[in-house]
Structures are given as C-alpha cells and as structure tokens.
VEXDRENRO-385205 format. One record per residue (C-alpha): x, y, z; residue number from 0. Coordinates in steps of 0.1 Angstrom, whole numbers, plus 5000, padded with zeros to 4 digits. Layout:
((X; Y; Z); NUM)
...
END
This chain:
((7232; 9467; 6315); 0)
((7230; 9473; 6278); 1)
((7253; 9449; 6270); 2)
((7240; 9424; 6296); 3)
((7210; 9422; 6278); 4)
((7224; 9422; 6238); 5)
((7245; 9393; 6249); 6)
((7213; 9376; 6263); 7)
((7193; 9377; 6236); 8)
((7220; 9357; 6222); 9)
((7207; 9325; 6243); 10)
((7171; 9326; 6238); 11)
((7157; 9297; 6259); 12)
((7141; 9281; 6226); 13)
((7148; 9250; 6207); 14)
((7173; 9262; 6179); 15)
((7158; 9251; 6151); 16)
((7170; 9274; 6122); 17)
((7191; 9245; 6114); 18)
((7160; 9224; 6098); 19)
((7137; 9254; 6088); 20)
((7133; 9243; 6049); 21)
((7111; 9277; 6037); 22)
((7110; 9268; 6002); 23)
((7079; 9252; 5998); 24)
((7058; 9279; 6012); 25)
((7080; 9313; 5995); 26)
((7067; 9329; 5969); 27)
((7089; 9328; 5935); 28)
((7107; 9366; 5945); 29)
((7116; 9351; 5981); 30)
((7125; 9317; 5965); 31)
((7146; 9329; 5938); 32)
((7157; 9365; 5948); 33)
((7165; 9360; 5983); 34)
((7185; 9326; 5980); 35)
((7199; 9316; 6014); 36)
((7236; 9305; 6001); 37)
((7260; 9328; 6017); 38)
((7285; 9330; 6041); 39)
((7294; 9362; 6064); 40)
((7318; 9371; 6040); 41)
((7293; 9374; 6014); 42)
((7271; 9393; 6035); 43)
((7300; 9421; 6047); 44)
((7304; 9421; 6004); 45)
((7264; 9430; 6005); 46)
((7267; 9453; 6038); 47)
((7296; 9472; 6025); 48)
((7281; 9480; 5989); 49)
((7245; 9486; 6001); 50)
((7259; 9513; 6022); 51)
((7293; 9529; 6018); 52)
((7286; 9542; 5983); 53)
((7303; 9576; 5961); 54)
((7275; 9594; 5984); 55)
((7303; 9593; 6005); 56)
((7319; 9620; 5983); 57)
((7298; 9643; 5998); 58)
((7306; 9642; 6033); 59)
((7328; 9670; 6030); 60)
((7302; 9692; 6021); 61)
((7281; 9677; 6050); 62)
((7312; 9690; 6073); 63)
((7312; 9723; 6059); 64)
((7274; 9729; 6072); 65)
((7286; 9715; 6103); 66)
((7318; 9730; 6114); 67)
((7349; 9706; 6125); 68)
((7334; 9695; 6157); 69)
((7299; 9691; 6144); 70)
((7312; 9671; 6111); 71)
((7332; 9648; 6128); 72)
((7310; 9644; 6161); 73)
((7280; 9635; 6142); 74)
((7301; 9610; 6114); 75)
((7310; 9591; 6155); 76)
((7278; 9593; 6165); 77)
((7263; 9582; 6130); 78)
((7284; 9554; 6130); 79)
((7276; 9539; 6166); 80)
((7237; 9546; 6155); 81)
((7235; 9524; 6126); 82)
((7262; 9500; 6143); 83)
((7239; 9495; 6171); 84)
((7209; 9499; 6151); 85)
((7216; 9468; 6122); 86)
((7232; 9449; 6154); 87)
((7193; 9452; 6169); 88)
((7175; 9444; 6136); 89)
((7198; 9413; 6130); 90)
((7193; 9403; 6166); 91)
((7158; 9405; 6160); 92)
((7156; 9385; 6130); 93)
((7184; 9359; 6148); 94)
((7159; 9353; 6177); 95)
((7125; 9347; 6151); 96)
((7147; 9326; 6132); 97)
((7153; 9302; 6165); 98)
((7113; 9304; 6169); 99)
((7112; 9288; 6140); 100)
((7102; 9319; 6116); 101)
((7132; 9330; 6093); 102)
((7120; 9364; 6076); 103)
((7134; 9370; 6047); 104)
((7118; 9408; 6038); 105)
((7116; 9439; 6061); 106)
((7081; 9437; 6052); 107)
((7074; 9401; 6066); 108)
((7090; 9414; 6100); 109)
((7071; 9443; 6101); 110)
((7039; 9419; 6093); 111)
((7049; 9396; 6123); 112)
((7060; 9420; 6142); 113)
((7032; 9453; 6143); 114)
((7007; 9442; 6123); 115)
((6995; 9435; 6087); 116)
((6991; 9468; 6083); 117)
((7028; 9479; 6089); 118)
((7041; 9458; 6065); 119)
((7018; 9461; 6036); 120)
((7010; 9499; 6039); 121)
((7038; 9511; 6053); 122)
((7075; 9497; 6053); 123)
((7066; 9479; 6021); 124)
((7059; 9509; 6002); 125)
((7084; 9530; 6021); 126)
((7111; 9507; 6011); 127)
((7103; 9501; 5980); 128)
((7097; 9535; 5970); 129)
((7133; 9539; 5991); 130)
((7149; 9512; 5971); 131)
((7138; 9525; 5934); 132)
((7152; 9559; 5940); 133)
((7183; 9548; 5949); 134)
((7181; 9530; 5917); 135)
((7174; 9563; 5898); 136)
((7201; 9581; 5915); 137)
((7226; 9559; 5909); 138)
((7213; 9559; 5867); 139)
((7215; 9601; 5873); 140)
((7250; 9600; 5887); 141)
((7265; 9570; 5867); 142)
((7255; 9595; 5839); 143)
((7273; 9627; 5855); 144)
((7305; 9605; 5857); 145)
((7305; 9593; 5824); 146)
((7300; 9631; 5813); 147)
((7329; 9646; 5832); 148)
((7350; 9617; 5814); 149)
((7341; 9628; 5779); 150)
((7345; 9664; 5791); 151)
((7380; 9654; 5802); 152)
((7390; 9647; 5769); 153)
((7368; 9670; 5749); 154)
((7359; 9695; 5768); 155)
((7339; 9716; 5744); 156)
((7320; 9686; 5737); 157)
((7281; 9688; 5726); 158)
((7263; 9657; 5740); 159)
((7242; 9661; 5769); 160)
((7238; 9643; 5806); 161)
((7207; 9625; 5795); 162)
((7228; 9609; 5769); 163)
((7251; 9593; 5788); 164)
((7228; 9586; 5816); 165)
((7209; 9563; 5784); 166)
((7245; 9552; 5782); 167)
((7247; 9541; 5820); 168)
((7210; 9526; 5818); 169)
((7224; 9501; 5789); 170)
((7248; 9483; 5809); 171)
((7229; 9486; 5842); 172)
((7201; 9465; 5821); 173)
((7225; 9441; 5811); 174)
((7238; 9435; 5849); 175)
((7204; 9438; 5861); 176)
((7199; 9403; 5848); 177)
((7221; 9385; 5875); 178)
((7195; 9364; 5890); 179)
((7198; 9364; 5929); 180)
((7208; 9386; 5956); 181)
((7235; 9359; 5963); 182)
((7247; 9358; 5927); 183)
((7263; 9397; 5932); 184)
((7288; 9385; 5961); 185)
((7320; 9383; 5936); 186)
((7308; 9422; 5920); 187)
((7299; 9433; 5958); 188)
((7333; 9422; 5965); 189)
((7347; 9444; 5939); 190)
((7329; 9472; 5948); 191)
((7341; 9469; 5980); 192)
((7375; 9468; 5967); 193)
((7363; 9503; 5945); 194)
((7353; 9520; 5973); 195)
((7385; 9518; 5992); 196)
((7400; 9529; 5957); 197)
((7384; 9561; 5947); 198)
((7382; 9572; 5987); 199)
((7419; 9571; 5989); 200)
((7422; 9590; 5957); 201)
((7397; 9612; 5970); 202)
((7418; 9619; 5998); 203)
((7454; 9621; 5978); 204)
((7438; 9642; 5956); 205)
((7422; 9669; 5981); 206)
((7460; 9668; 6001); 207)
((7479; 9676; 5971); 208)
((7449; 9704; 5963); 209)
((7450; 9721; 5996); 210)
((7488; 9716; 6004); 211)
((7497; 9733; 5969); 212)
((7480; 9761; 5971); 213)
((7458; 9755; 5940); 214)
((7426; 9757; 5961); 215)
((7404; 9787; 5968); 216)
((7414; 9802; 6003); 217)
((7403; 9779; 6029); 218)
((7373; 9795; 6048); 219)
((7356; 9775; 6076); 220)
((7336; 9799; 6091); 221)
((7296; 9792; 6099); 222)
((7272; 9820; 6087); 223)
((7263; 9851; 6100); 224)
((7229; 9843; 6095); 225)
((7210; 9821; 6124); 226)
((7184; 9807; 6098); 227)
((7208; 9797; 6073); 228)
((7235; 9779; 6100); 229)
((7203; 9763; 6117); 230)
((7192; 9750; 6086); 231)
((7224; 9746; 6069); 232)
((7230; 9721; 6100); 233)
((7202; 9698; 6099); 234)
((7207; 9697; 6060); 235)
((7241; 9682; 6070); 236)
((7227; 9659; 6094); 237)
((7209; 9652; 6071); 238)
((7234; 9641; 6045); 239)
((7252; 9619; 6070); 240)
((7223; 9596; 6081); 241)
((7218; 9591; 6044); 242)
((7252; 9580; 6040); 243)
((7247; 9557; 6064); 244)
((7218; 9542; 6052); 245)
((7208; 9510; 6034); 246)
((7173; 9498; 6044); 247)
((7177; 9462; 6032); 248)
((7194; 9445; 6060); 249)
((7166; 9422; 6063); 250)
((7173; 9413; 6027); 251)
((7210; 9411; 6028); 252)
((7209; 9389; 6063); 253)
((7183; 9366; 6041); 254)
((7215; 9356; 6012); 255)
((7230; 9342; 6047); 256)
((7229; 9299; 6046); 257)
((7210; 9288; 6084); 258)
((7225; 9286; 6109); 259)
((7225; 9325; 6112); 260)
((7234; 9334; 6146); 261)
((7267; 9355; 6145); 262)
((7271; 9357; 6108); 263)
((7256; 9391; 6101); 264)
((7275; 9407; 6133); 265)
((7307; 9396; 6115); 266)
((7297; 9409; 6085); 267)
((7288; 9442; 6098); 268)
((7319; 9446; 6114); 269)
((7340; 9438; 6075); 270)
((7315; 9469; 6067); 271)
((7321; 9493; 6090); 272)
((7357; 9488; 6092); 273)
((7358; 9500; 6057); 274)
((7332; 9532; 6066); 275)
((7354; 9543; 6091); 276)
((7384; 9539; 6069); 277)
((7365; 9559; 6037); 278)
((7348; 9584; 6056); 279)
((7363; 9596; 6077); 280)
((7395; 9601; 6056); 281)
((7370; 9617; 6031); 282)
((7350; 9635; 6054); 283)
((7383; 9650; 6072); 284)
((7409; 9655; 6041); 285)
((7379; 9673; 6021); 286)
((7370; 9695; 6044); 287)
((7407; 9705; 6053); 288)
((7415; 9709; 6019); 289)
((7382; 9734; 6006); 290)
((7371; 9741; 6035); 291)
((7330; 9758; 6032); 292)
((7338; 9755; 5993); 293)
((7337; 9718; 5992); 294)
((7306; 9707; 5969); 295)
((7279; 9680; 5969); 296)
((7304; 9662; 5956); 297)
((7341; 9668; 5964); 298)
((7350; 9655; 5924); 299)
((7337; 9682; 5919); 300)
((7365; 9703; 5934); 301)
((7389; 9690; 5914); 302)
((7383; 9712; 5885); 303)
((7383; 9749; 5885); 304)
((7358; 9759; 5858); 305)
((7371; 9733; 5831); 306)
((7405; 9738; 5843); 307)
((7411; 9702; 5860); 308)
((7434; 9709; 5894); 309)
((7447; 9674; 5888); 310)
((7464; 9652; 5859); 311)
((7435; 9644; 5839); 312)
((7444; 9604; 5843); 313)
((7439; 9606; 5875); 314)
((7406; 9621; 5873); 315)
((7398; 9595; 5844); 316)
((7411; 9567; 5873); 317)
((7381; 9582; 5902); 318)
((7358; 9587; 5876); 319)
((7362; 9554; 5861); 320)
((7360; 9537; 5896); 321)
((7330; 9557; 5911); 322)
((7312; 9548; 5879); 323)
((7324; 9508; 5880); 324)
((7307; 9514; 5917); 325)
((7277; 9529; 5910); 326)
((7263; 9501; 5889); 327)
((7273; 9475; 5918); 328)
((7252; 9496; 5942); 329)
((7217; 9500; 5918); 330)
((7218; 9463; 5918); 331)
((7220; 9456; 5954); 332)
((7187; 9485; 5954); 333)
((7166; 9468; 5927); 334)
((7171; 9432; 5945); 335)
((7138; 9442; 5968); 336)
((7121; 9456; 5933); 337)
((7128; 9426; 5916); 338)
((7120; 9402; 5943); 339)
((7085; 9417; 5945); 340)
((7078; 9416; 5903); 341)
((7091; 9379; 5905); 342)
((7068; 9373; 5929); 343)
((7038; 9384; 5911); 344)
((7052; 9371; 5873); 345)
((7068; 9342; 5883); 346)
((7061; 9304; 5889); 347)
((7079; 9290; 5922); 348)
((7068; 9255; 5906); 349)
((7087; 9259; 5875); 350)
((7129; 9259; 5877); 351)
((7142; 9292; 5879); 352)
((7154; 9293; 5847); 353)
((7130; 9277; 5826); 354)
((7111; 9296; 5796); 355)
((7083; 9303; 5822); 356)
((7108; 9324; 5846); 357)
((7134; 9338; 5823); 358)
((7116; 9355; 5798); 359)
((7094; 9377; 5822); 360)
((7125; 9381; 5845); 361)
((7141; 9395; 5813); 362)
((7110; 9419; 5801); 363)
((7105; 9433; 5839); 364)
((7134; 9436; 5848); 365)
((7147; 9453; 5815); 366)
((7119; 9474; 5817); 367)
((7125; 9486; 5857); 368)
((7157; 9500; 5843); 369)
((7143; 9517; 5816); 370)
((7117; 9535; 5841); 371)
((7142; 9539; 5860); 372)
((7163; 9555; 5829); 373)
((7138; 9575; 5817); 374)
((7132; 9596; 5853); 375)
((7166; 9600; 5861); 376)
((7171; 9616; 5820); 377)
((7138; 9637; 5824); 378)
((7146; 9652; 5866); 379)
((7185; 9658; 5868); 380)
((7179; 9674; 5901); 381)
((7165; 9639; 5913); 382)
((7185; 9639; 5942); 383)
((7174; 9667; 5958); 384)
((7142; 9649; 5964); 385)
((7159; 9622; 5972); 386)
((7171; 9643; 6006); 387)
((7134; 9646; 6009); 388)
((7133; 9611; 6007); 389)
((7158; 9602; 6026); 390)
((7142; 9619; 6058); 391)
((7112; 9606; 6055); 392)
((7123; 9568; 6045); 393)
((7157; 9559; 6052); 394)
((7158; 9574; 6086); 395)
((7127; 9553; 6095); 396)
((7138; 9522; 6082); 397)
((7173; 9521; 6094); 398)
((7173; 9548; 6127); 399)
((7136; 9536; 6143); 400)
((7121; 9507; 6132); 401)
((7145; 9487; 6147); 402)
((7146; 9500; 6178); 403)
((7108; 9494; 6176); 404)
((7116; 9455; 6165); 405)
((7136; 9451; 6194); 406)
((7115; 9462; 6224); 407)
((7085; 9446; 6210); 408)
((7102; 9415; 6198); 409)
((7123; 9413; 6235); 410)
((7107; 9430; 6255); 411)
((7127; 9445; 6278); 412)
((7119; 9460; 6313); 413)
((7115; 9497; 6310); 414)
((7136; 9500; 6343); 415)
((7163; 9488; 6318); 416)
((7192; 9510; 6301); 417)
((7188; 9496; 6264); 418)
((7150; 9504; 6266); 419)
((7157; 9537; 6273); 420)
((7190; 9538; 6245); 421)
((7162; 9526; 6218); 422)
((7134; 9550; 6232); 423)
((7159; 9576; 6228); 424)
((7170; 9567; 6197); 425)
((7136; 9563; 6182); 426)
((7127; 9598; 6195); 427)
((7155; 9616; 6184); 428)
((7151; 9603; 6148); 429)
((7117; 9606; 6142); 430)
((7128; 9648; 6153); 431)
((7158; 9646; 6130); 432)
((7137; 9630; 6100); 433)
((7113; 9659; 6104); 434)
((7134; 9688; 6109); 435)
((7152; 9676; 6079); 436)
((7121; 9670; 6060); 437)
((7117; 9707; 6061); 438)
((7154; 9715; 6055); 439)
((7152; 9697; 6025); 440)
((7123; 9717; 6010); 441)
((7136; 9746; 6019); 442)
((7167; 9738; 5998); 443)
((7145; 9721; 5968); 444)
((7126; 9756; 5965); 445)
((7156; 9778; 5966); 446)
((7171; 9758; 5940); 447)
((7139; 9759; 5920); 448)
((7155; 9780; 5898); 449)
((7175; 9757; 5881); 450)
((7150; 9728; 5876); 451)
((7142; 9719; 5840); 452)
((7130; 9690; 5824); 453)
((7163; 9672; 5807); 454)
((7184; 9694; 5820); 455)
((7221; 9693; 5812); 456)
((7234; 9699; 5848); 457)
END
C-alpha cells in the first residue's frame, strides 16, 4: 500500500504548471542568485552526493565498534532506507507544491507554507542555519587536521600548530567561497564525488593490508562489560551514523533543478546513494575488520602507530590530499543556505548579479563568513564534539522527521493507510533517537572535558 500511494502522489490531479512558473520577479536577491534553477539531475546527484557522503564517513568504523557487527551493519541498512525514503518524501513534497503552482526553493519557505510562519522563521530556519554553519566550521577544523598530518609526514618533529594550518585551510576556502551560485559548484561537486570514491577505496586497501599483515593491534570486538557504557556507547554510534547520513539542504539542492522537476531529484538520489552504499559500507566493514574496538573517530587515524606511519608515507600523502581536496567541496555546498540568506538582506535583485552593487558586498560577507568561521574552528578544536550535540538535535529533525511531517500534512493520507503509519513511526522513533543521543553526546563532551583548551593543538 506504501507504494500504491508514493506512486500516486506522482499524478496529482492538478494542472502541471511548473513548466511556466517564472519566480524571479517576486525572489529575494539570495533566492534569485544563490538558488539558480539551471540544473539537470545529474547536477543534482553531484550536489546530493557531496552534501552528504563526506570524510565523516571515515568514522563509521568507529561507529561499528560501539555497535558490534550486527548492530554496525544493521543500522548503516536501516540508515540508508531512512534517509532514502525520507528525501524521496521531502522531494515528493516539494514535486506536488511545485504542480500547485508554488515552487519552494528553501526548507524554510516549506515549512512556512506548510506549518506555519512560525516553523519556518523560528524554527527550521535557525535550526538549519545554525546546522549549515557548523558544518562549515567542521570542515575549516578538519581541512586543518589533514593538512597537519601532511606536514607531520614529512617533518615529523615539526613546530607549527593545528590552528595554523586551519588559517591555511580558511585562505583557500575564502577564495572558493566566492563561486556565485549553488549551480555554479556542479563541475567541483562532480569532483568531489569522484574524491570520495578515491580516498574510500584507499581507506579500505589500506585497513586490508593493516589487518591482513599483522601490523595492527590484536583485533578485539568485544562489547563492554559495563551496561552503562555499551548502552551509551550504542546510541553514541547511532548517533554517528544518522549524522553521516545527513545533509539538511535537500530543499536547496532540488531548487538548482531547471522546471519541469518531477523525477529529476529521484534520479539524482539514486547516483547518491549508489555511491554511499559503495563507500560505506566498504569503509564501515573493512575498518572495523581490520582494528576492530580500536578503530578511531577517524580510521586515518589508524594508519599511524604513534608517529610510526603503518603505511608508505605517499600513500598517506595520496588520502590526505584527497580528503582535504574534499573537504573544501563540502563547506561550500553548507555555506550556500548562509550565503543565500546574507544576499538576501545585502543585495539588490534589481541590479545584475555581478554589478558593483552585488559583488562587492558578496565579496566582504562572504569573506568575512569564512573568517568567523576560521576563527571558531582555530579557537574550539574539539568543535565536533558539539557538533554530535548538534547533530541530534538538528540534523536528525531536519532530515529523519520533518519530512515525514511534510508528507502527511501536505498529502494527507488516511490513517487506516500503511505509509502513515511508516512516517508516524519514523517520526517517533527519531525524535527518541535524537534525544537519547542528545544525552549521549554530553555525556561524552564532559568526559572529554579534560582535554578542552582554547587553541588547542589536538
């Protein structure tokens, strides 16, 4: 029944009129010039694919290791149908507003339309911006960790410190951060796409040759003895895996898309996921296999033994270089909803895009987003374990419920019916999940108190 009614919502008994929808004269300047509705489906599986499969995914091991085998790789499945089914919804939704004659461009305006002025102003605006911006930092903070392990590679009793080359890492991601549109990343999406497949497979060669050598600690994958710590330990890892899936801009990415709409984004998702199941799971799997409970936040990290690298110090130069080429790719697909709203308060839709008027306080905001941006990441090294915090309280929201919500509302479907009941349960189970795992993220920020310190050299 499920699928009855997805494939219904398909045919909406409305006029199609996406077709001859010209939004331009009533967008602001961010909608107008951010959000530029010039791609193809390709483009948006680019967009999809870099928004979301990310060198987060070097964690996943670690995520197993909390989780056991059957845990790890049940809850990467189940993870993956979620948010499959979940962005499915949320496009659907914005598909069948778009034949009504009302193309929303911002997860904002569809929570505006949708709930409620309220929603989208003091809610999922915020929450996604405030989602968006820390992605932003965490990408400066870990652009700046790989650029450190390279220089450690070579020099290993080096003296310069993370917040150094996270300054480094901040320079060129102000220089990229100028690219004008959302649209205008599709040929460096495309290469991070290419990236990711990259650095995943030399993730995985280089945690076979690890664990099939010898050269790794004894494998251990046994849980804790401790009912707290395995309970909590868990959720943490559930955690960690529903992050991994996240993007919270699929509204924005399915607004690059040139009308008509219908069917694009679907094929896009599927160019996305068939690269998440191809990364992850080899990551996830191999990883895990190979360090078993050892495996670290992130598996690179298992590659060297104290300063001792495990591996030929090229190849570690090779991921490095690649997970860092990456990184930058993914902080501008997260400051597209930042920028979007700054040009809409500092610049004039009336005036070309590129005139005088637009440029220069594109240039000045935008610089100075990455330098805020720069300047956190430097000062809290330990960012992301707020970001966990975060994570649970904001990407879980956007990407696990608020769909589901869209959906019933938007469609309305009879509460006799099995997909009501599959978003119900869906909505419900998350907002447990993002709660529990609110906690088990403060639980793991205050034992690792100890080690916070304000430009610390982590």
């Amino acid at each position: 029944m499920a699928g009855t009614v997805l494939a219904n919502t398909m045919d909406v008994p409305t006029k199609a009129v996406e077709t001859s929808i010209s939004p331009s004269k009533d967008l602001d300047a961010g909608a107008l010039f951010v959000l530029k509705s010039e791609g193809s489906w390709l483009h948006c599986g680019y967009h999809l694919t870099t928004s979301i499969v990310s060198p987060v995914l070097l964690s996943l091991p670690h995520a197993m290791g909390l989780l056991s085998w059957v845990g790890g790789v049940m809850w990467l499945a189940l993870a993956a149908l979620v948010t499959f089914y979940s962005y499915n919804l949320l496009s659907l939704v914005l598909e069948h507003h778009a034949k009504l004659g009302h193309r929303y461009l911002r997860f904002r305006d569809m929570a505006t339309h949708i709930l409620g002025p309220g929603w989208g102003r003091y809610f999922v605006g915020p929450l996604q911006f405030g989602m968006c911006f820390g992605a932003v930092i965490v990408c400066s903070l870990l652009g700046g960790q790989s650029l450190k392990l390279v220089y450690l590679l070579y020099k290993p009793n080096g003296s310069m410190q993370l917040y150094q080359f996270i300054i480094m890492f901040g320079v060129l991601l102000s220089l990229l951060a100028q690219m004008p549109s959302f649209h205008s990343l599709r040929h460096i999406n495309l290469l991070s796409l290419i990236l990711c497949l990259t650095y995943s497979a030399c993730a995985v060669v280089g945690s076979i040759h690890i664990g099939s050598t010898g050269k790794a600690p004894p494998k251990d994958y046994s849980q804790s003895d401790d009912r707290a710590n395995r309970l909590f330990g868990a959720f943490n890892g559930i955690t960690i895996i529903a992050t991994t899936y996240a993007t919270g801009v699929i509204p924005e990415i399915q607004a690059t898309i040139a009308p008509p709409v219908t069917g694009k984004m679907f094929k896009g998702l599927c160019i996305c996921y068939t690269v998440i199941i191809i990364t992850y799971f080899s990551v996830g799997i191999s990883g895990y296999w190979a360090f078993g409970n050892g495996a670290q936040g992130s598996i690179l990290s298992n590659f060297m033994a104290g300063d001792k690298p495990l591996l030929p110090s090229w190849f570690l130069l090779m991921i490095n270089v690649f997970t860092l080429t990456q990184l930058a790719a993914v902080a501008l697909v997260y400051m597209q909803p930042t920028n979007e709203v700054l040009e809409g308060f500092f610049a004039d839709p009336k005036r070309d895009q590129f005139s005088v008027r637009n440029t220069v306080p594109r240039l000045i905001f935008r610089s100075l987003t990455v330098v805020i941006g720069t300047t956190i990441a430097t000062m809290l090294p330990f960012f992301g374990d707020f970001m966990a915090l975060f994570g649970a309280f904001g990407y879980i929201p956007l990407d696990f419920i608020l769909p589901m919500i869209f959906y019933n509302v938007s469609f309305k479907p009879s509460k006799k019916s099995l997909v009501f009941w599959i978003n119900t349960t869906i909505a419900v189970v998350s907002s447990a999940l993002a709660a529990v795992g609110a906690v088990s993220s403060v639980r793991q920020m205050v034992l690792d108190a100890k080690t916070y310190r304000l430009f610390a050299n982590l």
